[in-house]
C-alpha positions as CSV (number, residue, x, y, z in Angstrom):
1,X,-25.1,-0.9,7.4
2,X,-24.6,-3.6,10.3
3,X,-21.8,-6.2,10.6
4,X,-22.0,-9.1,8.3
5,X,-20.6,-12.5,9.2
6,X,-18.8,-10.6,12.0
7,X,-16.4,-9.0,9.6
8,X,-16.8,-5.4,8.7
9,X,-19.5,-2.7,9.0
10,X,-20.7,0.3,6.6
11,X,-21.2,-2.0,3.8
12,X,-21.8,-0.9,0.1
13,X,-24.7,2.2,1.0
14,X,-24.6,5.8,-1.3
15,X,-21.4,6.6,-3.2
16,X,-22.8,10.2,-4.6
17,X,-26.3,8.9,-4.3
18,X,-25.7,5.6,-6.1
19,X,-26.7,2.5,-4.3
20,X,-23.8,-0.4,-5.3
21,X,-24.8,-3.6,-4.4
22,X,-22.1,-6.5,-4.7
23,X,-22.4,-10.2,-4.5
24,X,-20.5,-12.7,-3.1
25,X,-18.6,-13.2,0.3
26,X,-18.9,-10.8,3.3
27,X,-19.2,-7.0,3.2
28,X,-16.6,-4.2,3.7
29,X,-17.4,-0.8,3.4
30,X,-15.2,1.8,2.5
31,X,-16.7,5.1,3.3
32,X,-17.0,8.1,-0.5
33,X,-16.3,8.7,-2.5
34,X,-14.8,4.5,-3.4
35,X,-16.6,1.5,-2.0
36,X,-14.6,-1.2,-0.9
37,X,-15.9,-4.2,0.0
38,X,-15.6,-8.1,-0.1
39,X,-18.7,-9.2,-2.8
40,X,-21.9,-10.7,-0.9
41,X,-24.3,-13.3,-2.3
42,X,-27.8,-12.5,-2.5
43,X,-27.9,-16.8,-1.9
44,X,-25.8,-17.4,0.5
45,X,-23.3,-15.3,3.4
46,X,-21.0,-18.5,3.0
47,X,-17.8,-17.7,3.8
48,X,-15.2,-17.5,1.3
49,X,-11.3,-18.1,1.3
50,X,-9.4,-14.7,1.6
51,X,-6.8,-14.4,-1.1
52,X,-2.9,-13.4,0.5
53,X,-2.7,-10.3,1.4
54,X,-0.5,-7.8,-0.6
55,X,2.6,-6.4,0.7
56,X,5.2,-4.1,-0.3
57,X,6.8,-5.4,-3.2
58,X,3.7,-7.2,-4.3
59,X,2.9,-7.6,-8.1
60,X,-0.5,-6.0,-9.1
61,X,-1.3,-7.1,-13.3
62,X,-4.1,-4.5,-14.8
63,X,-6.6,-5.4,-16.9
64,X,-9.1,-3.8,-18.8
65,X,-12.6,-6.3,-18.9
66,X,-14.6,-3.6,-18.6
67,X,-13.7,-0.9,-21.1
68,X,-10.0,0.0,-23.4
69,X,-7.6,2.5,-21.8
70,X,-6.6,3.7,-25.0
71,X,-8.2,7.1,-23.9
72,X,-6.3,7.2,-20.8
73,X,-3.0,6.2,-22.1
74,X,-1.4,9.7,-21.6
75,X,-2.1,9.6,-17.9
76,X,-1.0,5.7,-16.8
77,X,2.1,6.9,-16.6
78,X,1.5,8.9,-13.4
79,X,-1.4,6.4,-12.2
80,X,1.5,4.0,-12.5
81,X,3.8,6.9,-10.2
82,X,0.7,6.6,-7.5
83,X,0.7,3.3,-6.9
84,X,4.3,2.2,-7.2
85,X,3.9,4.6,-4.1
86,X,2.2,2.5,-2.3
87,X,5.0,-0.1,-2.2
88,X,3.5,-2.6,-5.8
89,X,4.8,-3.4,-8.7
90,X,3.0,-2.8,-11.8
91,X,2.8,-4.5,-14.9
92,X,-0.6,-4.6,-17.9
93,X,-2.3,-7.0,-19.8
94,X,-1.4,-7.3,-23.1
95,X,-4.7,-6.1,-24.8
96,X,-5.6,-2.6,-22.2
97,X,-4.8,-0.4,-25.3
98,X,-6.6,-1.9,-27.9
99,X,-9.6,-0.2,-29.8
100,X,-12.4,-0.8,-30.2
101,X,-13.2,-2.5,-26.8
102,X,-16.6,-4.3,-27.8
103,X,-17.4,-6.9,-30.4
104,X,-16.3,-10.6,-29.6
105,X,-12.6,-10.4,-30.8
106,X,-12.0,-7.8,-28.3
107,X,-13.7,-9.3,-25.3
108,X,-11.7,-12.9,-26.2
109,X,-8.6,-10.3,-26.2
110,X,-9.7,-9.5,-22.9
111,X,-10.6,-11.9,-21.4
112,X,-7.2,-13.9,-22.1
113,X,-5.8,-10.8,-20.2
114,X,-7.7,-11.7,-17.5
115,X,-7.5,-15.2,-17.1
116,X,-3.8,-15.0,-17.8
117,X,-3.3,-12.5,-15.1
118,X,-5.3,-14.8,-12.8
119,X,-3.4,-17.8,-13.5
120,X,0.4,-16.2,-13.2
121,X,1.7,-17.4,-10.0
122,X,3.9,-14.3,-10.1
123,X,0.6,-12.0,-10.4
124,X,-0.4,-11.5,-6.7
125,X,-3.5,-8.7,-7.4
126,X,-5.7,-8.2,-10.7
127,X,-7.1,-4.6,-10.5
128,X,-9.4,-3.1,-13.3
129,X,-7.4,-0.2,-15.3
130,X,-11.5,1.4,-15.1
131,X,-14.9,0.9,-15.4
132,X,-17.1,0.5,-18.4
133,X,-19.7,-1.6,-19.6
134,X,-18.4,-4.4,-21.3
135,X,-17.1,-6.5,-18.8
136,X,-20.3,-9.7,-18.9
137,X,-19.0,-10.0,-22.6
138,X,-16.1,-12.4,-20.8
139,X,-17.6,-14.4,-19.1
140,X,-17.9,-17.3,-22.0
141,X,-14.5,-17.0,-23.3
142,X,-13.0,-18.0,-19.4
143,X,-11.9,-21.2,-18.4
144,X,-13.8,-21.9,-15.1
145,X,-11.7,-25.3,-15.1
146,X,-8.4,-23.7,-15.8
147,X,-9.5,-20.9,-13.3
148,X,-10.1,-23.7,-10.4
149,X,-6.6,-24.8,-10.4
150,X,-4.7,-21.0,-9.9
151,X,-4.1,-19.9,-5.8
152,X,-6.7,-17.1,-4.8
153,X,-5.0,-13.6,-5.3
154,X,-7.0,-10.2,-4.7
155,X,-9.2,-9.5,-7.4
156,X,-10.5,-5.6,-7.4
157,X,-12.4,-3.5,-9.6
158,X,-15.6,-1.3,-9.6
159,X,-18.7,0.1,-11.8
160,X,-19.8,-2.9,-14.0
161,X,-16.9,-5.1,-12.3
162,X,-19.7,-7.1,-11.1
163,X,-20.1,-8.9,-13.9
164,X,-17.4,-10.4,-13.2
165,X,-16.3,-9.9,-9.4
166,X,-20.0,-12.2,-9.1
167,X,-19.2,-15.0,-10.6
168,X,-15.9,-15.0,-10.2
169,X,-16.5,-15.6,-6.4
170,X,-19.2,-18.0,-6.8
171,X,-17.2,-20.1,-8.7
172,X,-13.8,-20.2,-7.8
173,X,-14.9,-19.7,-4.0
174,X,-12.6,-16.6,-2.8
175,X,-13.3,-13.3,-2.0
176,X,-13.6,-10.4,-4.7
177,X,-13.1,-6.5,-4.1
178,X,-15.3,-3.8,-5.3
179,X,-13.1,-1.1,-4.5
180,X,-10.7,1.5,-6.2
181,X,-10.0,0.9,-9.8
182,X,-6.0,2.0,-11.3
183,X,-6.8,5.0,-13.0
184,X,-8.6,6.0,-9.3
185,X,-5.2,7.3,-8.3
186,X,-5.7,10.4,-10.2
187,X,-9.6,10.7,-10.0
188,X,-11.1,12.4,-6.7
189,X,-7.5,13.7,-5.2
190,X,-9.1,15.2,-2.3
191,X,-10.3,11.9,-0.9
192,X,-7.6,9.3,-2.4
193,X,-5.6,9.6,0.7
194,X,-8.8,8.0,2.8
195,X,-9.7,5.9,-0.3
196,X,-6.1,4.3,-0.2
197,X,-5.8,4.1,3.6
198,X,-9.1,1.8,3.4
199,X,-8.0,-0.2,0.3
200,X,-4.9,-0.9,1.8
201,X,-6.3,-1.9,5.3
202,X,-8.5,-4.4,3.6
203,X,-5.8,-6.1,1.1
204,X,-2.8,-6.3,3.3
205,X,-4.5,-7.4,6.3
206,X,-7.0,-10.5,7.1
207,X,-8.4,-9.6,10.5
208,X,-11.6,-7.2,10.9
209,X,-11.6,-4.1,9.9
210,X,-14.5,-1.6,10.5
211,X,-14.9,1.3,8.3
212,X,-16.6,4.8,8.9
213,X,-17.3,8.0,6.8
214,X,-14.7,10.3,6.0
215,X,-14.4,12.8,8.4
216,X,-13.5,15.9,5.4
217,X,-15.4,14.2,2.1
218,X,-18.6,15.0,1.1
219,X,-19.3,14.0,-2.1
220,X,-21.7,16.7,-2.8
221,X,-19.1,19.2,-2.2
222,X,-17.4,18.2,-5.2
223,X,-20.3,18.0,-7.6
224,X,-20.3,20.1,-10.6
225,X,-23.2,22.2,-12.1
């Protein structure tokens, strides 16, 4: 906890007794039962550039580094509902749906969803359709080069995100987002409306934000036996 750099306060402490630790630019925290924050090197608190904010209207690409959302595919249909709500337009990279996610065919698939999506100058956010654990398997089919020469857009995603939320902001030098993930809209309803209140405070607008608990969540209130 504390303010970092001078930016935000309740960094990334205890999502349901989890400890999330993120790397690479400042820290905002975004109180349970989704962290939000701007990555922080272990290094270095260097300041990083802050992508444009989003606005109404804005075009948000998902992608699916960390794990297929074949298994989800009957539900992004009202995921898609939630946050065409919030004012974005939505749009997927070609490979979300394809099976099996693992193996090296599958993470060059995904990973050219990625870097396209990060290269479109139409694409103005990249946000992970959900977590998973394949997500470091990208990391040598991306063109850092290619990567260097695309405008800094909000990049967002969460559980083994880091993987790639890390390097990302080491090496292109802008800030990354631990924070919701798509398919969030539909997970946790009882706290989404504070989840998305926070998101939206920290991509639309640059100034400093501080963030504290949620006055009604409690995550283990919600815990099943």
């Amino acid at each position: 906890n504390g303010n970092i750099n001078g930016r935000h306060q309740n960094a990334a402490f205890h999502v349901c007794g989890a400890v999330i630790t993120c790397f690479g630019v400042g820290v905002t925290g975004v109180a349970p039962p989704y962290y939000l924050s701007h990555t922080l090197s272990m290094q270095t608190l260097t300041p990083k550039t802050i992508p444009q904010r989003l606005q109404s209207g804005s075009h948000i690409r998902v992608v699916a580094p960390s794990s297929s959302l074949a298994r989800l595919e009957a539900s992004l249909p009202a995921a898609e509902k939630v946050w065409r709500g919030l004012g974005y337009q939505i749009s997927y990279g070609a490979h979300v749906l394809d099976k099996p996610a693992m193996g090296p065919v599958a993470a060059q698939l995904r990973a050219a969803d990625l870097q396209e999506a990060l290269v479109d100058p139409m694409v103005d956010a990249v946000i992970w359709g959900t977590g998973g654990a394949y997500a470091v398997e990208l990391l040598p089919y991306l063109d850092w080069n290619l990567l260097k020469t695309a405008a800094p857009k909000v990049v967002m995603g969460m559980s083994d995100a880091t993987a790639l939320l890390v390097p990302l902001a080491e090496r292109l030098g802008y800030e990354t987002y631990y924070g919701p993930v798509y398919m969030s809209a539909l997970w946790a309803p009882h706290a989404w409306d504070y989840t998305t209140a926070a998101m939206q405070r920290v991509v639309r607008d640059s100034t400093p934000q501080v963030y504290h608990p949620s006055p009604t969540y409690n995550c283990l209130l919600y815990t099943s036996d």
